[in-house]
N, C-alpha and C positions, 0 to 999 in steps of 0.2 A: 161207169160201173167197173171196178176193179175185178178181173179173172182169177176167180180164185181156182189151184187146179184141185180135181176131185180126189186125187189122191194124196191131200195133203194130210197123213196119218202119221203118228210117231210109231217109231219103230221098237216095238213091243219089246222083242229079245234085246232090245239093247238101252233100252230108257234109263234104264236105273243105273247105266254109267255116263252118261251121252248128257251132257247140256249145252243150251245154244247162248250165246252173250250179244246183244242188241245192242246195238252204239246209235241215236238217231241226232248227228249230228249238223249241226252247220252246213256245212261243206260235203259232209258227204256219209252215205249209210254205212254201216258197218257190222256187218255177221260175221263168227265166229261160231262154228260146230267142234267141239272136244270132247275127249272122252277121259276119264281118271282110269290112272294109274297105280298098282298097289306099291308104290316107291312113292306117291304121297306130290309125284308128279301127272302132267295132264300131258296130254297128246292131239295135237291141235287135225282134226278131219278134214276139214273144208273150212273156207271162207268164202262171202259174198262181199261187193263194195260196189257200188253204185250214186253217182254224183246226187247230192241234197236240194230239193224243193220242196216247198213250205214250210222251212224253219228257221226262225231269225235267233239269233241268240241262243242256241241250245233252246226254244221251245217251239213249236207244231203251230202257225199260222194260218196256213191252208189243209185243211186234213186230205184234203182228195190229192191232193199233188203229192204232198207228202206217204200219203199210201200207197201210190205207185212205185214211188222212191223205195221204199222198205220192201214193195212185193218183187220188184226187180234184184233189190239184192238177194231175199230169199233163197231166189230161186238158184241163183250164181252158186247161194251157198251150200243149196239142196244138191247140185248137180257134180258140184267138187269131192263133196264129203259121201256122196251116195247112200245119201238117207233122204229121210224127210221130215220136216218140222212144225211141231204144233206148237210146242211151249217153248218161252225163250223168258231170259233172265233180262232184263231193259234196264238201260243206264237213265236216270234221273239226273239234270242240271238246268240250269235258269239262276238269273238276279233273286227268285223271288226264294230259295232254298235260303236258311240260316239255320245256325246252330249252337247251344250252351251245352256247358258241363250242369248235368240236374243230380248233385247230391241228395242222400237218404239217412237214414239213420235209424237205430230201431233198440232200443232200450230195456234188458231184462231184469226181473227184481236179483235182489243181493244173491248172491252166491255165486259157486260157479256153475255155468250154463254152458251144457252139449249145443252145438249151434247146428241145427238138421237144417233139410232141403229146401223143410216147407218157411224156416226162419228168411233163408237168402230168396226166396220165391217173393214175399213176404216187400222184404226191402225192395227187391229190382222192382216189384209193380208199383210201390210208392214211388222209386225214381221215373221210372215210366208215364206217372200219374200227375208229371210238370204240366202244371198251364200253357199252353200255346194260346201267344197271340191272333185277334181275328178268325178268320175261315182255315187256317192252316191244322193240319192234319200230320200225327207221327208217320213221320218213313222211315227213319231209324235206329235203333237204343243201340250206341257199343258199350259193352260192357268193360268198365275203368280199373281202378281198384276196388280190393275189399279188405277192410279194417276191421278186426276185431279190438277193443281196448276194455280193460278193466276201467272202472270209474271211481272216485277216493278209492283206490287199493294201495296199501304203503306194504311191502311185504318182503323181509328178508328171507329167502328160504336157506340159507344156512344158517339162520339161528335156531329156525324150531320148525315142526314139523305145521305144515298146512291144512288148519281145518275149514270150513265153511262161512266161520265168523270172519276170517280175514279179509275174503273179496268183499268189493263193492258192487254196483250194478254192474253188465255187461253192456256193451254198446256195439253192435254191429253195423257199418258205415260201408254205403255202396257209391261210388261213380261213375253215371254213366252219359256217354256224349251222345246228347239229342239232337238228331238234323230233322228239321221240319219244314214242308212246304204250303202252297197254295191251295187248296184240296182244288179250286177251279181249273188251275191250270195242270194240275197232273191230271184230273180227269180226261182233259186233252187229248194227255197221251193215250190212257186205255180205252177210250171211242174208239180214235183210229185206230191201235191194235186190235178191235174187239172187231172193228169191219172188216178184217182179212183172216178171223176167225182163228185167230192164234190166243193161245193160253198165258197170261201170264204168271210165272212161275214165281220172281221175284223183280221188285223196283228198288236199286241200289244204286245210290249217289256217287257219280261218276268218277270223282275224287277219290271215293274208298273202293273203288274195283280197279283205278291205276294204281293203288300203294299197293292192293294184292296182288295184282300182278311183279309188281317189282322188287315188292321189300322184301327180305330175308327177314326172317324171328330176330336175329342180332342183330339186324338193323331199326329194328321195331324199339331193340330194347336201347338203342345206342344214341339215340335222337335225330328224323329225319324231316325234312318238310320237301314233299314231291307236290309239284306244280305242273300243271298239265296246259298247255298251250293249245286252245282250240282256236277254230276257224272264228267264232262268235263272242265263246267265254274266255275266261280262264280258271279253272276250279284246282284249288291246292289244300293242303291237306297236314296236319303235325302228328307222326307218330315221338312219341316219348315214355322211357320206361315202359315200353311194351303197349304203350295204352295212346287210342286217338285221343289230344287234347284240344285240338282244334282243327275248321275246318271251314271253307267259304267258297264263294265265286263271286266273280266278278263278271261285269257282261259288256266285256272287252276281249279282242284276242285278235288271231291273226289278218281277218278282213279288216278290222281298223288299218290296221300299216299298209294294208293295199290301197283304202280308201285316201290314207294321207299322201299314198306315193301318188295317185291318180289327181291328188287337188293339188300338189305342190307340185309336179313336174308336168300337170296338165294332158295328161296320157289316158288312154280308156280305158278301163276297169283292167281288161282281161289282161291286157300291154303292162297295168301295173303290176298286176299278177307275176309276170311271164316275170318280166324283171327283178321282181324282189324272189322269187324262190331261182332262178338263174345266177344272178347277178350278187342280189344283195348281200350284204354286210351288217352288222350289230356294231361291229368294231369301228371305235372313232379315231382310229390312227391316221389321220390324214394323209400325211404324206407317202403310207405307201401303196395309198389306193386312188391317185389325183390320177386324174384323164377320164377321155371319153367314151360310153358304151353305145354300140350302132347295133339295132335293131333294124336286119331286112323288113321292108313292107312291099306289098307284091307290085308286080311289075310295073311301071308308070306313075309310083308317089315314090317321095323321098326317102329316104331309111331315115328313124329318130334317131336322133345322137343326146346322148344320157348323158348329164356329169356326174361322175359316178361320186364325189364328194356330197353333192346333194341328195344324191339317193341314199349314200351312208347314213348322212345327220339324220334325214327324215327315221329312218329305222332306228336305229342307234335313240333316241327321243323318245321314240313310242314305246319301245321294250322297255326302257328305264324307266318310264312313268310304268308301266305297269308293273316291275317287280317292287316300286316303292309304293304303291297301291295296295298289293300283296301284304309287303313291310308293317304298312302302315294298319291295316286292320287286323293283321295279329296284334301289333303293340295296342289296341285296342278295342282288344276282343274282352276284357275282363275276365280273360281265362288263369294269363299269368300269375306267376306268387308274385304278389306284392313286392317282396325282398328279393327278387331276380326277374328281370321279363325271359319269356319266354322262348323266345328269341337264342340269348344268351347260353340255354341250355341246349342248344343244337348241335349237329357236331356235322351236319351234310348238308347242302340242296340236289334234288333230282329232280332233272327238268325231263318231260315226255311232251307227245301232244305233236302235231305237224308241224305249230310256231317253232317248237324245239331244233329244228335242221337250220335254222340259220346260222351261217356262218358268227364265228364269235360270241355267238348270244351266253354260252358261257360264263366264257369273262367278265361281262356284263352284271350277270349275277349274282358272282363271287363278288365284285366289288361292290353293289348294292346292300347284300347280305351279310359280308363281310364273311364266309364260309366257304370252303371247299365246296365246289360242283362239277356235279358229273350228270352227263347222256343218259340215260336209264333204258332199256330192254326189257321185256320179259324173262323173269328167272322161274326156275324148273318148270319150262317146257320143252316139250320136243316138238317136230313137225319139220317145217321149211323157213330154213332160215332169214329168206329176206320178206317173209311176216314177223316173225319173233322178232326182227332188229327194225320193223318198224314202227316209229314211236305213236302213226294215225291207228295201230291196229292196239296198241296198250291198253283203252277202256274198254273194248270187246274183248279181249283175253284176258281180261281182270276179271270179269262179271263171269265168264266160266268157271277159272280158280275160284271164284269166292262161291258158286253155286256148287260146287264139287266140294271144296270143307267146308260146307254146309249139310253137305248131306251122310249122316251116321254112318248108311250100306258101304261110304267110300272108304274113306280114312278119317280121322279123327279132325277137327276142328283146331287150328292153333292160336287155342285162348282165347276166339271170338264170341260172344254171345251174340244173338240180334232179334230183333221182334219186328216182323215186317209188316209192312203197312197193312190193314185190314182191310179189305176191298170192300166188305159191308157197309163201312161208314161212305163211301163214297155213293154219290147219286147223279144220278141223270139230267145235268143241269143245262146240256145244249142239245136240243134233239136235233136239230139239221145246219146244212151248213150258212144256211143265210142266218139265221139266228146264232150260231158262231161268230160270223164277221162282225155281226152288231156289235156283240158283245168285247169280240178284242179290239174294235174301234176304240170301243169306249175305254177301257182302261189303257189303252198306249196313250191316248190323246193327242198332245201335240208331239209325240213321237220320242222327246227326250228318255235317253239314257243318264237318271242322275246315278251315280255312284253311293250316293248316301243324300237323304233330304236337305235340300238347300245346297248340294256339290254341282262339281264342273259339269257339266255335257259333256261327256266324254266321247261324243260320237265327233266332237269337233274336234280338228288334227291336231296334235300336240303341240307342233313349231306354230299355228294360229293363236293357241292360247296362252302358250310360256313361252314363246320366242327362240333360236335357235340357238341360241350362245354365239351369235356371233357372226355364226354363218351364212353364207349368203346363198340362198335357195334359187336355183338357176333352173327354170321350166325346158322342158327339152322344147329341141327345136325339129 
């Protein structure tokens, strides 16, 4: 039975500036208390963080470990920011999220046509009203372009003056990007929120709470694709001309390259751990990373001695198959124009996420990409700066910005529209936790991570499936 404490009430005088941002990830919990700004900036109160149990992949396995997980950081985060917290904004990711662009259109008879509230109301809930496949359920509509066009209208207006017979129909055209998920497995998540008696405020796809956090309006407009490196996943994200074009995840990330370092250099998890965020490399420059890395072990065994070449490659493999992962389901996401992919029209990468501090990973990138990339931060916030500069705290402090220009009382909205999931549609489909586990038995199955039906295992190490180029993978000793 999880403690809940009795005073766990929001703070009246201050709610209507004050939202909290929910990270439940992989590796580890993540709370975020902020308060807006009338500069249209936030101000970061407190945070909680606390190490992750019961969630594989960016989704909740065990609800009761993983509730502890979340009530521990709360609390971290209640005692920092010296508030208390009921409602919080929750980051949504997993394999099972996908997303299209669901264009509208809306047709008026000849002449010309004043285009009111209730016409673009109209169009958005037609784009709104895309089929989803299966059990899956809207999480959330961005709002794209909007088109108005005359239809047969041929019309010189320096020859003569304009009357009513000249227009043709009017056609008013909405775009908007649909991410949609599981409705079972995000249930998931609001069980175990709903058991620690917390409100949820809003469910925002973890991809779009790192671009708000990081992108600037002129970067929005300028062409960006920010990639977010998790413990589990990896969710990235295409702003262009101001508008999201695309968006996905993958359920790959940084425990894979632990798991490859621990099966190719034959080291135990945590030793792989300790190495690759110590040690490791992205960078495949051989030569000026050759020799041995010694790892003390305590008194009376041997220290491991690492080659650090092989620990390279093994990294170096894994991050490259996942930005051409990345690469590769945008080039076929059937979002792009025809007559240019999408890609093409980009002009950045920004990498975030805890994968993101690898040395080199960078470079790596850029030459995947073929684009200029940069490290990403939180921009317009204040607080403590070695939160702001790091890249595990970026989906928690995105889901506050984006809950703060969300809300009218603050400041204004930049250009976002969004319709958030509707918790009515949801229903009660696992009542306890033994009927949980039945239930995630049964669809993990035999455990495989396919990337796409009929794709690789991807949970198998990179150097076992495509080989290392060459190199010769040397197990510590």
């Amino acid at each position: 039975m999880i403690d809940i404490p009795a005073n766990r009430l929001s703070n009246e005088n201050r709610s209507d500036k004050l939202h909290v941002g929910l990270e439940i990830g992989t590796t580890k919990i993540r709370v975020v208390v902020a308060e807006g700004k009338g500069d249209r900036t936030i101000r970061i109160l407190g945070v909680g963080e606390a190490p992750s149990r019961g969630v594989r992949k960016g989704e909740i396995v065990d609800p009761v470990a993983a509730a502890e997980c979340i009530c521990a950081a709360l609390r971290e985060a209640e005692e920092s920011s010296k508030t208390t917290i009921k409602k919080v904004s929750v980051a949504i990711t997993g394999s099972h999220l996908k997303s299209f662009i669901s264009r509208a259109s809306l047709i008026f008879p000849k002449a010309p046509h004043q285009i009111s509230l209730g016409d673009i109301t109209t169009v958005e809930q037609m784009a709104w009203d895309a089929v989803l496949p299966g059990d899956n359920i809207l999480i959330q509509a961005i709002q794209g372009d909007y088109v108005c066009e005359f239809l047969n209208t041929n019309i010189d207006y320096q020859e003569h003056a304009v009357s009513a017979e000249d227009f043709g129909e009017t056609c008013l055209k909405a775009d908007f990007h649909i991410i949609h998920g599981s409705r079972k497995r995000i249930q998931r998540t609001l069980d175990c929120l709903e058991s620690l008696q917390l409100e949820v405020e809003s469910l925002v796809p973890s991809s779009l709470a790192c671009a708000t956090a990081l992108l600037t309006r002129e970067e929005m407009l300028r062409g960006v694709l920010v990639i977010d490196l998790g413990g589990g996943i990896t969710d990235y994200l295409i702003y262009l001309d101001g508008a999201v074009r695309h968006s996905g995840v993958l359920a790959v990330g940084g425990d894979h390259i632990t798991n490859d370092i621990s099966i190719g250099l034959r080291l135990p998890i945590a030793i792989a751990e300790l190495v690759k965020t110590k040690e490791g490399s992205v960078s495949k420059e051989v030569n000026s990373h050759e020799g041995i890395i010694t790892l003390k072990r305590d008194p009376g065994l041997p220290d491991y001695e690492i080659d650090r070449v092989s620990l390279d490659t093994i990294i170096h493999l894994r991050v490259r198959e996942i930005f051409q992962q990345v690469r590769n389901h945008i080039a076929s996401s059937g979002e792009s124009d025809p007559e240019e992919s999408i890609l093409e029209k980009l002009n950045e990468v920004v990498l975030t996420g805890g994968g993101s501090k690898l040395h080199g990973i960078a470079e790596v990138a850029s030459q995947v990409f073929k684009l200029p990339v940069k490290l990403g931060h939180a921009s317009g916030v204040s607080g403590t700066n070695s939160i702001i500069e790091n890249p595990g705290f970026t989906t928690a402090i995105g889901l506050t910005k984006y809950a703060i220009e969300s809300t009218p009382s603050t400041f204004e909205p930049q250009g976002l529209s969004t319709t958030p999931i509707e918790e009515s549609l949801l229903k009660k489909e696992i009542q306890n936790n033994k009927e949980y586990r039945a239930a995630l038995r049964e669809e993990r199955g035999a455990g495989k991570n396919l990337s796409q039906a009929g794709g690789e295992d991807l949970d198998i190490p990179t150097f076992l499936r495509k080989g290392t180029d060459g190199v010769e993978i040397k197990p510590a000793k």
